[in-house]
PyMOL Python script that loads the backbone (N, CA, C, O; Angstrom):
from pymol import cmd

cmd.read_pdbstr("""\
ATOM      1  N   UNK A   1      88.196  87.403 100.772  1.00  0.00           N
ATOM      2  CA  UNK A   1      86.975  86.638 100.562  1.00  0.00           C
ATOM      3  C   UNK A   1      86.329  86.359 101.901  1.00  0.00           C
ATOM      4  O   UNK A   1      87.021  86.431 102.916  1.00  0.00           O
ATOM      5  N   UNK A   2      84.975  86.028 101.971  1.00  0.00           N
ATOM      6  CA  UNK A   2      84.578  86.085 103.335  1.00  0.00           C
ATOM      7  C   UNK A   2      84.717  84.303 103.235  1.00  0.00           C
ATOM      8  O   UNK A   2      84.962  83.616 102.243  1.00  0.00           O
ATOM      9  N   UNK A   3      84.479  83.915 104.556  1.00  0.00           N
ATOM     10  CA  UNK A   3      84.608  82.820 105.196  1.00  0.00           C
ATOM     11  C   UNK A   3      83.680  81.927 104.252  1.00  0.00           C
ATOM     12  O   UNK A   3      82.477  82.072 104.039  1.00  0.00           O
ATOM     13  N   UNK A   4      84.700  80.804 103.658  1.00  0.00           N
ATOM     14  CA  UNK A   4      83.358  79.990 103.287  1.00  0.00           C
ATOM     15  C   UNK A   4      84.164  78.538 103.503  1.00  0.00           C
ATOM     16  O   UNK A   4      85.283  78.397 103.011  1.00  0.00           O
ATOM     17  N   UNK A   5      83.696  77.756 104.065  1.00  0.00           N
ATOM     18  CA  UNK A   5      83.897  75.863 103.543  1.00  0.00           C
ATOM     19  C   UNK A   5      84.265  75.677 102.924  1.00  0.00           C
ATOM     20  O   UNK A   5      83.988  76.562 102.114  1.00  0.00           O
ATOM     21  N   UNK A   6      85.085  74.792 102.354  1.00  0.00           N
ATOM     22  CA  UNK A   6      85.901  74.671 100.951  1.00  0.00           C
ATOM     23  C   UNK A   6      87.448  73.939 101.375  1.00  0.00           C
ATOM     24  O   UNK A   6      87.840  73.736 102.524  1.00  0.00           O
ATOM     25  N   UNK A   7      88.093  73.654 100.251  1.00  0.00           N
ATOM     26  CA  UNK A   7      89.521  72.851 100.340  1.00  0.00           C
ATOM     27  C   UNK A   7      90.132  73.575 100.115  1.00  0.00           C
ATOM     28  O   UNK A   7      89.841  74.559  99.435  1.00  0.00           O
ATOM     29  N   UNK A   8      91.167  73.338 100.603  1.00  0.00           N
ATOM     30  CA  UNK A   8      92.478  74.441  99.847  1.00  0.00           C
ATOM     31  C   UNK A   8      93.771  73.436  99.340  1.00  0.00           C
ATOM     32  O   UNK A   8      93.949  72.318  99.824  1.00  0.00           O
ATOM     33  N   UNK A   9      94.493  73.934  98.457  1.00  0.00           N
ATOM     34  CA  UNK A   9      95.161  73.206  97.812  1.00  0.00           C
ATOM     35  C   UNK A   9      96.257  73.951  96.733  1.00  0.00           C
ATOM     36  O   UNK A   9      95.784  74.545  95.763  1.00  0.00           O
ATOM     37  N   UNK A  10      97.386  73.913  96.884  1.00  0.00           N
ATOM     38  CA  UNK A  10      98.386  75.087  96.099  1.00  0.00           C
ATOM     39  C   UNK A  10      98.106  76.364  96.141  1.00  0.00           C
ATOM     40  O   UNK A  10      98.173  77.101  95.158  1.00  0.00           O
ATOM     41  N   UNK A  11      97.745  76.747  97.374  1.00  0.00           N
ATOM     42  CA  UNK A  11      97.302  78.105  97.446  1.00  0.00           C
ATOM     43  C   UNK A  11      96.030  78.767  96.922  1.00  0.00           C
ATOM     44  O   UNK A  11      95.652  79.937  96.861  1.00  0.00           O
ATOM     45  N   UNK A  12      95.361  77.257  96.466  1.00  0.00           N
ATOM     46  CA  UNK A  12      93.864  77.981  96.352  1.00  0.00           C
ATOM     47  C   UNK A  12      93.255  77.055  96.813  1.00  0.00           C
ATOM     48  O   UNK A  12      93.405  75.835  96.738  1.00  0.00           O
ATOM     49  N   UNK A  13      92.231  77.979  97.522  1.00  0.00           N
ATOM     50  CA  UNK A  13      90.344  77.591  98.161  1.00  0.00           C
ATOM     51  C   UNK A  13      89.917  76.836  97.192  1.00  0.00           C
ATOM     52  O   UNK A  13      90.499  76.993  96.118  1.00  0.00           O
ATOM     53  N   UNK A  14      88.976  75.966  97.241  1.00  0.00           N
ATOM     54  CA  UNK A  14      87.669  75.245  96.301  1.00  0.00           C
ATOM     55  C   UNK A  14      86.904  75.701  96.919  1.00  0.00           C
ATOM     56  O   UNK A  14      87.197  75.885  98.100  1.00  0.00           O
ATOM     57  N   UNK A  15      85.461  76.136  96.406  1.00  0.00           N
ATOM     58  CA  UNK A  15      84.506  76.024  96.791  1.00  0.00           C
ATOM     59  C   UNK A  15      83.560  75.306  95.939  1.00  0.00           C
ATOM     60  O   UNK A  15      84.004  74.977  94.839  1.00  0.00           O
ATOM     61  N   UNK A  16      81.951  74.890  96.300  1.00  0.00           N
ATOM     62  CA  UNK A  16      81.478  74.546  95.780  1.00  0.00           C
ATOM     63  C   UNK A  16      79.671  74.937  96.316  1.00  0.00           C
ATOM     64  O   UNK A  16      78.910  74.100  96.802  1.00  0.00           O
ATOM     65  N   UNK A  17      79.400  76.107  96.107  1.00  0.00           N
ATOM     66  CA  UNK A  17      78.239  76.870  96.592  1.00  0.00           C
ATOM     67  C   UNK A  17      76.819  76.343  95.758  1.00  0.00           C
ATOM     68  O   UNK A  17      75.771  76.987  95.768  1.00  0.00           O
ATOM     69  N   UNK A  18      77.014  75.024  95.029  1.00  0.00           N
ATOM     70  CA  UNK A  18      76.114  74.625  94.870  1.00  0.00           C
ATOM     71  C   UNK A  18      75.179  74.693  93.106  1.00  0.00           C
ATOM     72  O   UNK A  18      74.281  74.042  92.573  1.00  0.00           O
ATOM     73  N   UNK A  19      76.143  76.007  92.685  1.00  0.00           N
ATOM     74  CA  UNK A  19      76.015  76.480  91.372  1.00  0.00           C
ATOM     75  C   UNK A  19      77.416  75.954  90.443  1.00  0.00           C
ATOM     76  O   UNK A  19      77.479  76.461  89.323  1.00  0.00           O
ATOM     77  N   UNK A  20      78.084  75.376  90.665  1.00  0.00           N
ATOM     78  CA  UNK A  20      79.300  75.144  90.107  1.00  0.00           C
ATOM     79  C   UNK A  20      80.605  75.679  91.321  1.00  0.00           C
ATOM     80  O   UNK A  20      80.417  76.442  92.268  1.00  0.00           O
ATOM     81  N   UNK A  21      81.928  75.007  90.928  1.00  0.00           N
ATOM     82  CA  UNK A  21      83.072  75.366  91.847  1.00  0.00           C
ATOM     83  C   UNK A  21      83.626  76.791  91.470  1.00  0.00           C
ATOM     84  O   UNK A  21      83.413  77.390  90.415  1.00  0.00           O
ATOM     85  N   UNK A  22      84.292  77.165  92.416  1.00  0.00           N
ATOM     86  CA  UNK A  22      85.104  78.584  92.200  1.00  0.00           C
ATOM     87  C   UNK A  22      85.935  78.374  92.968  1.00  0.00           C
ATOM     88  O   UNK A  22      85.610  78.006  94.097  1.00  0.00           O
ATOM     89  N   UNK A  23      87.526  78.564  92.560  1.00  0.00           N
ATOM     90  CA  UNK A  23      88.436  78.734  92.795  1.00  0.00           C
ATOM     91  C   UNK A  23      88.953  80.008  93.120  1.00  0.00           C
ATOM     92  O   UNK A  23      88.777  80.909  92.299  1.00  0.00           O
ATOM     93  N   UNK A  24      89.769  80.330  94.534  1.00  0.00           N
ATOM     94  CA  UNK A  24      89.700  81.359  94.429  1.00  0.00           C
ATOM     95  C   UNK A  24      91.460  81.111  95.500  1.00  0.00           C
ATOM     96  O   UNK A  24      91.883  80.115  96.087  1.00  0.00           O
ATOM     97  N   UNK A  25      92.114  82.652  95.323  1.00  0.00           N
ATOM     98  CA  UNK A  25      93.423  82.762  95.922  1.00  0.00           C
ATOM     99  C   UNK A  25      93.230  84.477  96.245  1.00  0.00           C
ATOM    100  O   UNK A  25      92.459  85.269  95.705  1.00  0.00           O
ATOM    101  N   UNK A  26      94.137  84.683  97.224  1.00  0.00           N
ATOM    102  CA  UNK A  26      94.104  85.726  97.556  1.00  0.00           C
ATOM    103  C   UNK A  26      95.618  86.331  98.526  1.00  0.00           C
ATOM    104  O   UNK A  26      96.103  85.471  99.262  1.00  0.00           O
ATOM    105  N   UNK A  27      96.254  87.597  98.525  1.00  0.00           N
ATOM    106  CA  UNK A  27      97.073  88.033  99.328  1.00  0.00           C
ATOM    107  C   UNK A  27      97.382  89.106  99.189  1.00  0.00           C
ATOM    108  O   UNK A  27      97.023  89.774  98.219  1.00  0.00           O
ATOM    109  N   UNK A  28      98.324  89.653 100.375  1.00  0.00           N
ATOM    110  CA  UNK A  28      98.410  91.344 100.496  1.00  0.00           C
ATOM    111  C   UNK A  28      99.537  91.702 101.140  1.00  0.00           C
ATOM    112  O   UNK A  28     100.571  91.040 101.234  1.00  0.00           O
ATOM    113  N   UNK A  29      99.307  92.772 101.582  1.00  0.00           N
ATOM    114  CA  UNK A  29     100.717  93.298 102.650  1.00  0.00           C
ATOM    115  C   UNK A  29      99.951  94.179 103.529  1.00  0.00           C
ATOM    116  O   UNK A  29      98.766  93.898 103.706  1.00  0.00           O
ATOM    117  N   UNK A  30     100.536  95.379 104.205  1.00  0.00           N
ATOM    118  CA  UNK A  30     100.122  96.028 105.296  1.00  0.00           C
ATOM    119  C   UNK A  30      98.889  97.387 104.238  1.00  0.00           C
ATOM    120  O   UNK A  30      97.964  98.108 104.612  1.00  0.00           O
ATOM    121  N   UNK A  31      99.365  97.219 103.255  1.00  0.00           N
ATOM    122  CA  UNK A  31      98.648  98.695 102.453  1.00  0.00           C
ATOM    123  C   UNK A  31      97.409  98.055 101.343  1.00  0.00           C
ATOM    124  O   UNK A  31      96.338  98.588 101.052  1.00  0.00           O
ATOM    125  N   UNK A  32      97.907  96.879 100.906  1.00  0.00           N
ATOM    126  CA  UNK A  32      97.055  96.592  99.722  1.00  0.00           C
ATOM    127  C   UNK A  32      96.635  94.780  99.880  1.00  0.00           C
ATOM    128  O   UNK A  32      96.903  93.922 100.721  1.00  0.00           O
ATOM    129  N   UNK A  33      95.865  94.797  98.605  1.00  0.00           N
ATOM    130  CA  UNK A  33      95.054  92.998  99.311  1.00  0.00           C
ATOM    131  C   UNK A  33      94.703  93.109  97.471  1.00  0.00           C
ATOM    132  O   UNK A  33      94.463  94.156  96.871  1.00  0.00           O
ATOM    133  N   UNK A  34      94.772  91.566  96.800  1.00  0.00           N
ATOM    134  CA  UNK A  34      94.696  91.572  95.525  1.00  0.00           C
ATOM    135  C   UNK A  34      93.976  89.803  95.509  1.00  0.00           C
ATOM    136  O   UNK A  34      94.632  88.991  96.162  1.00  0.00           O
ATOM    137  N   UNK A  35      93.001  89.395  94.964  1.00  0.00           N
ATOM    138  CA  UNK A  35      92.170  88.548  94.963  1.00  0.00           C
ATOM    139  C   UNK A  35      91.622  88.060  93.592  1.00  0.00           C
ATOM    140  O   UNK A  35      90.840  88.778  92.969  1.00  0.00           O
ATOM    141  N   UNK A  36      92.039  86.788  93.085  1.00  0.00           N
ATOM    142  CA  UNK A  36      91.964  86.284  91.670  1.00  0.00           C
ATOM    143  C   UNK A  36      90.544  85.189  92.416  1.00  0.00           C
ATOM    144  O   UNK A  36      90.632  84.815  93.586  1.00  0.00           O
ATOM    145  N   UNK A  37      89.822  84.961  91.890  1.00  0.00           N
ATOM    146  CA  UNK A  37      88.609  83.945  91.427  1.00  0.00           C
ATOM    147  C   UNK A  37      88.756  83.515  90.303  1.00  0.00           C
ATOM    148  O   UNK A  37      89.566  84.092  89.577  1.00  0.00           O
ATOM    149  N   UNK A  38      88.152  82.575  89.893  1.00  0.00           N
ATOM    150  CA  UNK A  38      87.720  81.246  89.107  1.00  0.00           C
ATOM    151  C   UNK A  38      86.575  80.916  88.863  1.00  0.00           C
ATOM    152  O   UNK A  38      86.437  80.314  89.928  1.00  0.00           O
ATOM    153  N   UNK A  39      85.666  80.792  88.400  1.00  0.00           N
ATOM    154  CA  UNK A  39      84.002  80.122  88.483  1.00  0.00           C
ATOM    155  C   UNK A  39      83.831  79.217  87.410  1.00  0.00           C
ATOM    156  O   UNK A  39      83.338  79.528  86.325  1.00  0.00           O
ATOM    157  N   UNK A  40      84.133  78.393  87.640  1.00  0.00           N
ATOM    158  CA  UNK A  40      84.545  76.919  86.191  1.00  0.00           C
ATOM    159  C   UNK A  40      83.264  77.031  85.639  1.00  0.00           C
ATOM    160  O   UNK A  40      83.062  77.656  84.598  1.00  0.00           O
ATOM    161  N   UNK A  41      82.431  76.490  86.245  1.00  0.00           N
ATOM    162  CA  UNK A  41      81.127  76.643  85.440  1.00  0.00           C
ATOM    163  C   UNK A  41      80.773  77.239  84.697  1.00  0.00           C
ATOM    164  O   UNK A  41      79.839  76.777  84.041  1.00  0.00           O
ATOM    165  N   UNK A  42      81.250  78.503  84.371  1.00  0.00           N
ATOM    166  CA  UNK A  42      81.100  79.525  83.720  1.00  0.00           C
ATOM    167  C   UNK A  42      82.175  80.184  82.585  1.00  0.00           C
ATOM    168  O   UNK A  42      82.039  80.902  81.594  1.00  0.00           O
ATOM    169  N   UNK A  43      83.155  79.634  83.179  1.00  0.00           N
ATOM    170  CA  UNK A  43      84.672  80.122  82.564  1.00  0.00           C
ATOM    171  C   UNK A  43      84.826  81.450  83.036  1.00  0.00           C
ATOM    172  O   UNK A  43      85.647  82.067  82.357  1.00  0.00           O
ATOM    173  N   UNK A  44      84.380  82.034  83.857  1.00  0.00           N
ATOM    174  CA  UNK A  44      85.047  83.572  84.064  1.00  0.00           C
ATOM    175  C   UNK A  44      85.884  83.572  84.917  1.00  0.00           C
ATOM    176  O   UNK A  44      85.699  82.803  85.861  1.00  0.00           O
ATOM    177  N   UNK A  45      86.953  84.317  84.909  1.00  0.00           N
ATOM    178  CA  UNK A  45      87.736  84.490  86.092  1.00  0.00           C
ATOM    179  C   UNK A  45      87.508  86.362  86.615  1.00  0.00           C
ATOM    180  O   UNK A  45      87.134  87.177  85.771  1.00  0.00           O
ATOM    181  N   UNK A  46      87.764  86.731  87.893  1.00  0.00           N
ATOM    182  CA  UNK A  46      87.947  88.177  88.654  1.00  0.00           C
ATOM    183  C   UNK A  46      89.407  88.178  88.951  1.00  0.00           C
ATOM    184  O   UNK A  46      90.153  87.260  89.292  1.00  0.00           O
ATOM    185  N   UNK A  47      89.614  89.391  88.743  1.00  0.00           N
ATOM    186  CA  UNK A  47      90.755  90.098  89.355  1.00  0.00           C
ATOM    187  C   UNK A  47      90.425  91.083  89.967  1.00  0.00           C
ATOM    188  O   UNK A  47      90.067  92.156  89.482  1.00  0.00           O
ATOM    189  N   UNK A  48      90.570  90.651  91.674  1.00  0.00           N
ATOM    190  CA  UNK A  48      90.252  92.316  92.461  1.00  0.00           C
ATOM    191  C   UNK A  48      91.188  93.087  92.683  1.00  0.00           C
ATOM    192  O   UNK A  48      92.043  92.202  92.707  1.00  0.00           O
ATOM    193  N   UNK A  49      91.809  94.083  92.884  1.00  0.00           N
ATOM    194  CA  UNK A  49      92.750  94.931  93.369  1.00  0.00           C
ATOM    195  C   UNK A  49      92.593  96.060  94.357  1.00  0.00           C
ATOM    196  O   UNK A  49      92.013  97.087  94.005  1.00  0.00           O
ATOM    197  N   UNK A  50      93.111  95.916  95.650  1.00  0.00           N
ATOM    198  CA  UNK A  50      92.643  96.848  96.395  1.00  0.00           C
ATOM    199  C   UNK A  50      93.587  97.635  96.757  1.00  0.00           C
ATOM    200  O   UNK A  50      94.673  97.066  96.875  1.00  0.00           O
ATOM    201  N   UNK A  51      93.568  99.307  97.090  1.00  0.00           N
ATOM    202  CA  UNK A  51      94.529  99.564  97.905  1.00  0.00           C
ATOM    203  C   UNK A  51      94.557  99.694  99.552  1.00  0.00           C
ATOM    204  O   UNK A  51      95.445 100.158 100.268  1.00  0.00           O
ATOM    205  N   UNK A  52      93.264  99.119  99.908  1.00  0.00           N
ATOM    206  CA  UNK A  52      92.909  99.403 101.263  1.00  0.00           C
ATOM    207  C   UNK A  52      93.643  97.361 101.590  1.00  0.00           C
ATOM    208  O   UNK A  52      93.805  96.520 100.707  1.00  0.00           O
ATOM    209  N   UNK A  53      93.906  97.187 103.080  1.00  0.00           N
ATOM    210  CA  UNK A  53      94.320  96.047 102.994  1.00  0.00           C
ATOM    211  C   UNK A  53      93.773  94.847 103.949  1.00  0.00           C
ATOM    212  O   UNK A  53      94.334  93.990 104.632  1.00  0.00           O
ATOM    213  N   UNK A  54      91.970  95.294 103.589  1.00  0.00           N
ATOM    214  CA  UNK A  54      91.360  94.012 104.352  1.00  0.00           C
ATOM    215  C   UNK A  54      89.815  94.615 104.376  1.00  0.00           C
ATOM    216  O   UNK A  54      89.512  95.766 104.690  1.00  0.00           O
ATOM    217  N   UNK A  55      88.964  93.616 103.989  1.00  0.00           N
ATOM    218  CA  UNK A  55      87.412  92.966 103.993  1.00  0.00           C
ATOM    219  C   UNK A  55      87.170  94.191 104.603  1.00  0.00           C
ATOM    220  O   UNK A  55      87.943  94.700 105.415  1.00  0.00           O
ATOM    221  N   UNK A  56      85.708  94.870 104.095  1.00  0.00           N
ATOM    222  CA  UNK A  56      85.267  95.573 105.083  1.00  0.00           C
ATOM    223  C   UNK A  56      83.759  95.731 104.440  1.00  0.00           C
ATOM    224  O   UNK A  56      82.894  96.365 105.044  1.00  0.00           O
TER     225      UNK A  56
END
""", "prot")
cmd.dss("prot")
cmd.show_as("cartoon", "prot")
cmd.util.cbc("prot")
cmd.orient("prot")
């Protein structure tokens, strides 16, 4: 996830971008990077899955 403001707390970020909160967690290893979101406001959650292992 890119850099944003927010709390963290049991291993997840808060944010709050102004449209509702999103929760978000994220981790990887040397090959791969896998990233769950939250967007309460909305009820949706993401599941990203990468095999590359970092932001680009």
């Amino acid at each position: 996830m890119p850099e944003l403001d927010g709390s963290y707390g049991y291993g997840w970020v808060v944010v709050d971008p102004g449209d509702g909160r999103v929760a978000w967690h994220d981790g990887g290893n040397d090959w791969s990077l896998a990233t769950v979101a939250e967007f309460r406001r909305r009820r949706i959650m993401v599941f990203w899955v990468s095999r590359t292992a970092g932001w680009s």
